[in-house]
C-alpha positions as CSV (number, residue, x, y, z in Angstrom):
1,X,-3.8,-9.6,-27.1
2,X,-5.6,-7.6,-24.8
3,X,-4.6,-7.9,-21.2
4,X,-7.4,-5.6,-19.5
5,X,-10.7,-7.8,-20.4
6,X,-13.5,-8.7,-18.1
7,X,-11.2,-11.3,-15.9
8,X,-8.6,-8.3,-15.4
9,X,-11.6,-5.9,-14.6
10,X,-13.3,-8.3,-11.8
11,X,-9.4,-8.5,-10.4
12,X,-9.0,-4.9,-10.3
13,X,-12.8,-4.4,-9.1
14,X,-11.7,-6.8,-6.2
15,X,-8.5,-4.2,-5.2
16,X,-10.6,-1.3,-5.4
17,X,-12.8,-3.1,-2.3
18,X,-9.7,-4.9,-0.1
19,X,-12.0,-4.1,3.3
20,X,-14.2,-6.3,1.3
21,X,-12.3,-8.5,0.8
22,X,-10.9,-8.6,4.2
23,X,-14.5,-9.1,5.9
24,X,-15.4,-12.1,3.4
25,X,-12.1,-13.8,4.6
26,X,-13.1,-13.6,8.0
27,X,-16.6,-14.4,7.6
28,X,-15.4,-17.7,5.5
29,X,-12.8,-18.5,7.4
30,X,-13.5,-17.2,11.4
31,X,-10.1,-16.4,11.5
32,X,-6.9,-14.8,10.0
33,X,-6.0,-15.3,6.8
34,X,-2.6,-16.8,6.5
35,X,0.0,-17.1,3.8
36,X,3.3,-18.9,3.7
37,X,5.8,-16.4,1.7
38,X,9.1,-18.0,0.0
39,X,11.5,-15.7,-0.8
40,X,15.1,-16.7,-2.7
41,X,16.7,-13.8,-0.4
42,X,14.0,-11.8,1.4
43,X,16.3,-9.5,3.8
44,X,20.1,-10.3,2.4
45,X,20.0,-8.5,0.0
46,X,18.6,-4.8,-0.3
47,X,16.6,-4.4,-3.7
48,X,13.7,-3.7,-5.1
49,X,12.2,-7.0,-5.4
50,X,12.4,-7.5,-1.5
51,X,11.5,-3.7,-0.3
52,X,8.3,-4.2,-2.3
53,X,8.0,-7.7,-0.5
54,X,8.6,-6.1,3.0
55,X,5.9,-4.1,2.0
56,X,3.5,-6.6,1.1
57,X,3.9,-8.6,4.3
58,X,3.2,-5.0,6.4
59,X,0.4,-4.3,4.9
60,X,-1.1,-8.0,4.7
61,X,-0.5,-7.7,8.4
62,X,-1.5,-4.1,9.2
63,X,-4.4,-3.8,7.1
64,X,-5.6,-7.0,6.2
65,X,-5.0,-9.0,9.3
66,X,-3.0,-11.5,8.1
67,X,-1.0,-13.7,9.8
68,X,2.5,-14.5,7.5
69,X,5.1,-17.0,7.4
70,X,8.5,-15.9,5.5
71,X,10.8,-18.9,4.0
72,X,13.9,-18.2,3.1
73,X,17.7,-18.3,3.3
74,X,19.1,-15.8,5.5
75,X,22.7,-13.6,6.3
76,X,24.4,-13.4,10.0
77,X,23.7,-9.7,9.4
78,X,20.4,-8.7,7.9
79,X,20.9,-5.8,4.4
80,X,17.7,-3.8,6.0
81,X,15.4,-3.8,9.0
82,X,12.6,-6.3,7.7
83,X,9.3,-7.1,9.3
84,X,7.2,-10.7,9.3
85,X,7.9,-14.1,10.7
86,X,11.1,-15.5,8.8
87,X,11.9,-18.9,9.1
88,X,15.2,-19.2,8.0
89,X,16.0,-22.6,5.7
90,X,19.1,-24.2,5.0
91,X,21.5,-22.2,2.5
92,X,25.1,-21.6,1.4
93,X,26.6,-17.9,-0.4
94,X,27.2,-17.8,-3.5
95,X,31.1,-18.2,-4.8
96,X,32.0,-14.2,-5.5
97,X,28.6,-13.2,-5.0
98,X,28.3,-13.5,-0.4
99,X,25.3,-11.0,-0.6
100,X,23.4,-13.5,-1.6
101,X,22.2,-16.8,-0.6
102,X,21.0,-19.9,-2.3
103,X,18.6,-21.8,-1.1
104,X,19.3,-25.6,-0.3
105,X,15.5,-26.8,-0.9
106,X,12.3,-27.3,0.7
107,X,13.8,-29.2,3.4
108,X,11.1,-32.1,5.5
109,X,12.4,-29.7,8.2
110,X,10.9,-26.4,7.0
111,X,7.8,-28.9,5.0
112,X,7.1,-29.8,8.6
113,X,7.0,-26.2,10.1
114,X,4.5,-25.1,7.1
115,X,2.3,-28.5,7.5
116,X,2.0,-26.9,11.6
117,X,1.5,-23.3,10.3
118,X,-1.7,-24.6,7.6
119,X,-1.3,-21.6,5.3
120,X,-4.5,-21.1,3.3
121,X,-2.5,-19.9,0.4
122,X,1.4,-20.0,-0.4
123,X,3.1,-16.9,-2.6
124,X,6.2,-17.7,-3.9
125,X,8.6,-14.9,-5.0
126,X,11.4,-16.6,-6.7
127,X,11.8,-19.6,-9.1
128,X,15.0,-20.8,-7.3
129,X,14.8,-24.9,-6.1
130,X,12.4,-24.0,-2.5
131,X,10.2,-22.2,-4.6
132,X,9.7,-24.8,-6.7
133,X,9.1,-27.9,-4.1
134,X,7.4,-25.8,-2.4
135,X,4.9,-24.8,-5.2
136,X,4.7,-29.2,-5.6
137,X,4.3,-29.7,-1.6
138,X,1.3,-26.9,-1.7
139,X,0.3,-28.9,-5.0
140,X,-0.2,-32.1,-3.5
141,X,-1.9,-30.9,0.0
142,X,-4.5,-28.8,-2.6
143,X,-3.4,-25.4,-1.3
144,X,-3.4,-22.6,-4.0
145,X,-0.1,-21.2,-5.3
146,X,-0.1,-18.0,-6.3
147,X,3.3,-16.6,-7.8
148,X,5.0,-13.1,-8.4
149,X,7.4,-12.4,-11.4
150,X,10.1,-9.8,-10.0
151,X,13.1,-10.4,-12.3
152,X,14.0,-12.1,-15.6
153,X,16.3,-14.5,-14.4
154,X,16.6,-15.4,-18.1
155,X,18.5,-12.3,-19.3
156,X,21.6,-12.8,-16.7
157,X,22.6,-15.8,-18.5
158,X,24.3,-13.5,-21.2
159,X,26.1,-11.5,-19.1
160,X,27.7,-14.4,-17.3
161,X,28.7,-16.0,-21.0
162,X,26.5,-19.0,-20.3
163,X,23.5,-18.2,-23.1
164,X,23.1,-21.5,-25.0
165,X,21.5,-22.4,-21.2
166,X,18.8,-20.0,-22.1
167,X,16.2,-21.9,-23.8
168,X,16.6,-24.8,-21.0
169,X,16.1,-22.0,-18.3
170,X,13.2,-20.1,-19.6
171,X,11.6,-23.8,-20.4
172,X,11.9,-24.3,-16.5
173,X,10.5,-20.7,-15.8
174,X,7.5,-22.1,-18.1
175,X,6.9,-24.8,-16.0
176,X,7.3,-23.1,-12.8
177,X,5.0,-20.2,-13.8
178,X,2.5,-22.0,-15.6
179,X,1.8,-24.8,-12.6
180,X,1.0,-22.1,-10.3
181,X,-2.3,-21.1,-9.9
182,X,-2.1,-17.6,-10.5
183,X,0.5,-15.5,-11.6
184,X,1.3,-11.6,-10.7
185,X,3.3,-10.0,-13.3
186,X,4.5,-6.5,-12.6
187,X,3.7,-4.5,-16.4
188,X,1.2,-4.8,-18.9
189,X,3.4,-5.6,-21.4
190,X,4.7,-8.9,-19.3
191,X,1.2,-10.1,-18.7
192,X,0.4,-10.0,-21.6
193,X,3.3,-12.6,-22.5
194,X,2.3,-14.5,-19.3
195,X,-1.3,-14.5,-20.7
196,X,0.0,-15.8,-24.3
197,X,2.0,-18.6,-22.3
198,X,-0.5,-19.7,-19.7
199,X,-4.2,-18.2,-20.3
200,X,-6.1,-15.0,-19.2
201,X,-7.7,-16.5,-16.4
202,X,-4.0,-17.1,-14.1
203,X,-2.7,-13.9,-14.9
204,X,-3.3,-10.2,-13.3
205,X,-0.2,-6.8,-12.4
206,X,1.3,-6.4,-9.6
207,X,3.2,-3.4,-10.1
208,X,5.4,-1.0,-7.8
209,X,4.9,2.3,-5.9
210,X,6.9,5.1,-5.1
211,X,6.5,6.7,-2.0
212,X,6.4,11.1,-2.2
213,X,8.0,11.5,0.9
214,X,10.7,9.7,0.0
215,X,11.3,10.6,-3.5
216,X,10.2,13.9,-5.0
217,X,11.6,16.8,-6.8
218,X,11.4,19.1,-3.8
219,X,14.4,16.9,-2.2
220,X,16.6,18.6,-4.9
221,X,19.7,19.2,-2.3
222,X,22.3,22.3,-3.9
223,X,24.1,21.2,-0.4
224,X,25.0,17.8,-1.6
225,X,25.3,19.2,-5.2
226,X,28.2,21.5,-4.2
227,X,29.8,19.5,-1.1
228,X,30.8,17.2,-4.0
229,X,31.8,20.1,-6.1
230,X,29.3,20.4,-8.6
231,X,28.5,23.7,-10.1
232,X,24.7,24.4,-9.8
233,X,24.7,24.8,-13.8
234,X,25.7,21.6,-14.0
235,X,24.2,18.7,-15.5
236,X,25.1,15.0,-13.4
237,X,24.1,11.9,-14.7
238,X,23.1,9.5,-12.1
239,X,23.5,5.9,-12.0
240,X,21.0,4.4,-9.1
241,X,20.8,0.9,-8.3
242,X,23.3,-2.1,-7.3
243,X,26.9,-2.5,-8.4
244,X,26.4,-5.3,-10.1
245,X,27.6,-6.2,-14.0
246,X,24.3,-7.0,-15.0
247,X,22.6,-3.9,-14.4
248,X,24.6,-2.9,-17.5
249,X,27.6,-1.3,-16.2
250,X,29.5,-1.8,-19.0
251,X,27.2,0.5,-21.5
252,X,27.3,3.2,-18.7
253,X,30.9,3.4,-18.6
254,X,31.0,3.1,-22.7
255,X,28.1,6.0,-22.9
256,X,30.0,8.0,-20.3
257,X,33.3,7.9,-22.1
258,X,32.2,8.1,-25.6
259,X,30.0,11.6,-24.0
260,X,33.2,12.9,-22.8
261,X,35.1,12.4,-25.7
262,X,32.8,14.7,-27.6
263,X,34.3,17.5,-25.0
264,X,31.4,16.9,-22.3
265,X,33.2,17.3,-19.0
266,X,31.0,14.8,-16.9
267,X,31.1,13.2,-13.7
268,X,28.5,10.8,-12.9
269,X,27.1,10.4,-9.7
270,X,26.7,6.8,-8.5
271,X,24.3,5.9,-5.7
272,X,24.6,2.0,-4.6
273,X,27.0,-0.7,-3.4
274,X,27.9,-4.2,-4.9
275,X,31.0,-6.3,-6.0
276,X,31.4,-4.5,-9.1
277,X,32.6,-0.9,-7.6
278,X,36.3,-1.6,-7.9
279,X,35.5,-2.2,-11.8
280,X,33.4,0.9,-12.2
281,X,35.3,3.0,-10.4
282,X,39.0,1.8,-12.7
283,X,37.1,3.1,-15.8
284,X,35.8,6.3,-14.2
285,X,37.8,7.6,-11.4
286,X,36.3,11.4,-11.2
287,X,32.5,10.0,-11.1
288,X,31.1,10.6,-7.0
289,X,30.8,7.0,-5.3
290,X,27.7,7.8,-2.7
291,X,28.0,4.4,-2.0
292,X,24.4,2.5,-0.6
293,X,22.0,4.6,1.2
294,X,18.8,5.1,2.8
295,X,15.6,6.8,3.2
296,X,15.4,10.5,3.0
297,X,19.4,10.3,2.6
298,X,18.3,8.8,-0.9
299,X,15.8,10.5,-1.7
300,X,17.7,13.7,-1.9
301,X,20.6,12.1,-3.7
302,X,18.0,10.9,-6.4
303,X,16.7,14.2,-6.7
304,X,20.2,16.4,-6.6
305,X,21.2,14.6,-9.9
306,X,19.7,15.4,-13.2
307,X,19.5,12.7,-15.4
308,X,19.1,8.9,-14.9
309,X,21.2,6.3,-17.1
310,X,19.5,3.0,-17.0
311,X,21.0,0.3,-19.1
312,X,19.9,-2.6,-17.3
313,X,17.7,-5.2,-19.6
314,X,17.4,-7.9,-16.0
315,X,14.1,-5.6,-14.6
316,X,10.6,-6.9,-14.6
317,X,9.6,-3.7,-13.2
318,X,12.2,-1.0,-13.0
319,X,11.9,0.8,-9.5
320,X,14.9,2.6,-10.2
321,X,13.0,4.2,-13.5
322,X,10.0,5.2,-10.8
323,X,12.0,6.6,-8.0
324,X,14.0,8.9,-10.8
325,X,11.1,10.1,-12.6
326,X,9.4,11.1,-9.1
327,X,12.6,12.6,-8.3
328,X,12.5,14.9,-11.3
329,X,14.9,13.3,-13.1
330,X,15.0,12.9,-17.1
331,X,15.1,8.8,-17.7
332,X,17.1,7.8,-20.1
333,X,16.3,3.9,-20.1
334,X,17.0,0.5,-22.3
335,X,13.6,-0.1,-24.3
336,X,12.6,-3.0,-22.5
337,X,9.1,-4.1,-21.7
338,X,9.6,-2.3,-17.9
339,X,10.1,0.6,-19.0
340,X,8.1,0.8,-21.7
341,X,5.1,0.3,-18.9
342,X,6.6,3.5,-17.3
343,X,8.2,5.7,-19.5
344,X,6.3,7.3,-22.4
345,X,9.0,7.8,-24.7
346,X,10.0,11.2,-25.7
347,X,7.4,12.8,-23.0
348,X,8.2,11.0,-19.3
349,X,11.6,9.8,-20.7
350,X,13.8,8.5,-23.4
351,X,13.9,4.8,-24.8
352,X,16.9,3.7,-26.2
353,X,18.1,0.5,-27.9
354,X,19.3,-1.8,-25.5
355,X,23.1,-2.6,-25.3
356,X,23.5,0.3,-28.0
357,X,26.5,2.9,-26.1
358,X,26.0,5.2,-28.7
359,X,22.2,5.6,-28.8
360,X,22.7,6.8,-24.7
361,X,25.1,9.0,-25.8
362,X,22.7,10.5,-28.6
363,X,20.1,11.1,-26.2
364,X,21.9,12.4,-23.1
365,X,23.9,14.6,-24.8
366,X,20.3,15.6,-26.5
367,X,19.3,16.2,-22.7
368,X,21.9,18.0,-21.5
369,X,22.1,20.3,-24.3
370,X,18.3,21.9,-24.6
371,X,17.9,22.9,-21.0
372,X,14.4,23.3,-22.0
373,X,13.6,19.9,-23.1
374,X,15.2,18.5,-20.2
375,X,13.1,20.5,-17.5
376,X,10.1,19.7,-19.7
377,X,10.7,16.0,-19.4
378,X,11.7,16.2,-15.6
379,X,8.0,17.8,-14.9
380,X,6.5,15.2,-17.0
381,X,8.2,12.7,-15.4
382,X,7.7,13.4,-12.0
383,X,3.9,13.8,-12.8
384,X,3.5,10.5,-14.3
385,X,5.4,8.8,-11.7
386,X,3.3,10.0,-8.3
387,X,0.2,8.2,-10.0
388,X,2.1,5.0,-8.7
389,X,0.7,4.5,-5.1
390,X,1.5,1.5,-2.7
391,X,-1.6,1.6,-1.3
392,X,-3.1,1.1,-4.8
393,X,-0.8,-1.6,-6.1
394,X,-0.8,-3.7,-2.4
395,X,-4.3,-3.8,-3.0
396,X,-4.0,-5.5,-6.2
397,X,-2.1,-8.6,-4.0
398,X,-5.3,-9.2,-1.4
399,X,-7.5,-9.2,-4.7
400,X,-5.6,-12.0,-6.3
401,X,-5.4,-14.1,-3.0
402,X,-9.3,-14.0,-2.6
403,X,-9.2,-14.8,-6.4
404,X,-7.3,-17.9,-5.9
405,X,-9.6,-18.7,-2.9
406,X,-12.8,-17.8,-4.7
407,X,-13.8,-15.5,-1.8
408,X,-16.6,-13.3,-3.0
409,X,-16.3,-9.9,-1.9
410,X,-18.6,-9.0,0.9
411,X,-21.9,-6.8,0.3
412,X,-21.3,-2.9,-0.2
413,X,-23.0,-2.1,2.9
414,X,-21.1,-4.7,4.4
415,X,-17.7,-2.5,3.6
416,X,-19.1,0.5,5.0
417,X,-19.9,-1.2,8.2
């Protein structure tokens, strides 16, 4: 099935003119347009799904006008500086997993402070028990519900050993999805499954940007290189992202040993934090812990290693993929419907089975052996990814909220006043 047909046009036709959409929101409403936000963890926790969130609610503010009201659980100590009104709602950590938070429900507390704020649209970013009585309170008062996919909750069943829940949970995810007015899915390929589950008309992509200041190939650092004693002939696989088992440690550490025991002399380079260091770190005590960072500090990390090992099969979008290929970096990812969106496989990157050791091992050792290959997929890869712009895919978000409101975009001449 075809996801781009004339309903996906008019949505991406409504991006391309945000102002206009901006100056028809105004002129219906005479005021602001405001949107109630429900996030499962929304500055605990330091991924993608809530950097791309932070970014939503800044630019909804900055460029839009909007005024925004953030729900959700949050930590004594906040994981990054975030921006927005956050009203915090009632919440407990999860047992071995403090980071995050679970949220305790849409309590008639927090139902009282959203009746007060009047949102003329709610966006709910996580499934989790607010989101959903939420999604039924904003049901009931006839307020649209518009809701973004960010992670398959679905695939972290397995790695917990709990998979005969799977069909109960992704029935639930059904439900959840398909009562909400409209639903952003991040790739082509998952709306295209969203549209097979729940019709054309509710679905349109949301995907991700990569900012070139932050990650780029001329952030390539021989300074960090060597202060961790790598030789600049040398070829460092990188693992980028959270520290957590279902990222897919356990194939990295597999690929890395099995590439070692074919007389490779690696040592990976591991940029993030989580609860699952002290295991990675027992099965490969020479690889360089960078630990979590920040900004330009990880942008030149990215860009200092040389190829990217990506087992994770829990991404709906796969910023890690994006920020490595506009490093430079050669991809070497789990064939998964994320990446597939980003990586053209054999030209930006390499698709492997998922959960298969040996089939990373084929193709990094592949990498790291034909120098030339390798460059010719880092250029590829870098060019590919800077066609990814926030600006382009923020826009996408406005579009869908005057969908849902059936806000007609103002004249042309309108937008040019």
């Amino acid at each position: 099935m075809q996801v781009m047909t004339s309903h996906f046009a008019d949505i991406r036709a409504a991006a391309s003119h945000r102002s206009g959409c901006a100056i028809a929101l105004r002129r219906t409403m005479g005021r602001p347009l405001r949107v109630a936000l429900f996030s499962g963890n929304y500055d605990c926790v330091r991924d993608g799904a809530n950097q791309a969130l932070n970014r939503l609610v800044a630019y909804l503010m900055d460029r839009v006008g909007a005024q925004i009201r953030i729900y959700s659980p949050t930590a004594p100590r906040k994981a990054f500086d975030s921006v927005g009104d956050i009203r915090s709602v009632r919440s407990l950590s999860i047992p071995g997993r403090p980071e995050y938070r679970l949220a305790l429900g849409f309590t008639s507390a927090a139902a009282r402070d959203f009746d007060d704020f009047a949102p003329d649209v709610v966006h709910l970013s996580a499934p989790d028990l607010l989101g959903r009585q939420a999604q039924k309170h904003a049901r009931r008062h006839g307020i649209p519900v518009v809701a973004s996919l960010h992670t398959r909750f679905e695939t972290y069943l397995d790695y917990y050993r709990v998979g005969l829940l799977r069909p109960m949970v992704e029935a639930y995810l059904d439900r959840f999805y398909g009562e909400s007015d409209h639903i952003l899915a991040p790739t082509a390929p998952i709306a295209r499954e969203m549209v097979g589950r729940h019709g054309e008309d509710k679905v349109s992509i949301w995907g991700r940007g990569v900012d070139p200041a932050l990650f780029g190939p001329h952030l390539r650092d021989e300074g960090i290189r060597s202060a961790h004693g790598y030789m600049p002939e040398e070829v460092v696989p990188l693992f980028f992202g959270r520290l957590v088992l279902e990222k897919g440690l356990g194939i990295f550490a597999e690929a890395i040993a099995r590439i070692r025991a074919q007389g490779h002399q690696v040592r990976p380079l591991i940029v993030g934090e989580g609860p699952a260091r002290g295991w990675l770190a027992e099965r490969m005590p020479n690889a360089t812990f960078m630990g979590h960072l920040s900004g330009a500090a990880l942008g030149r990390a990215v860009a200092s290693a040389d190829i990217l090992i990506n087992p994770s099969v829990t991404e709906a979008f796969g910023n890690v993929n994006l920020e490595a290929m506009a490093s430079g970096l050669a991809v070497v990812s789990a064939d998964i419907a994320s990446a597939s969106a980003l990586i053209a496989d054999g030209k930006t990157g390499l698709l492997v089975p998922a959960g298969q050791a040996e089939a990373y091992v084929d193709a990094v050792v592949g990498l790291m052996t034909d120098e030339k290959r390798r460059r010719t997929v880092r250029a590829a890869a870098a060019a590919a990814a800077i066609r990814h712009r926030w600006s382009d895919v923020l826009e996408d978000v406005a579009a869908a909220y005057c969908h849902v409101l059936h806000i007609p975009l103002a004249p042309a001449v309108e937008q040019a006043a």
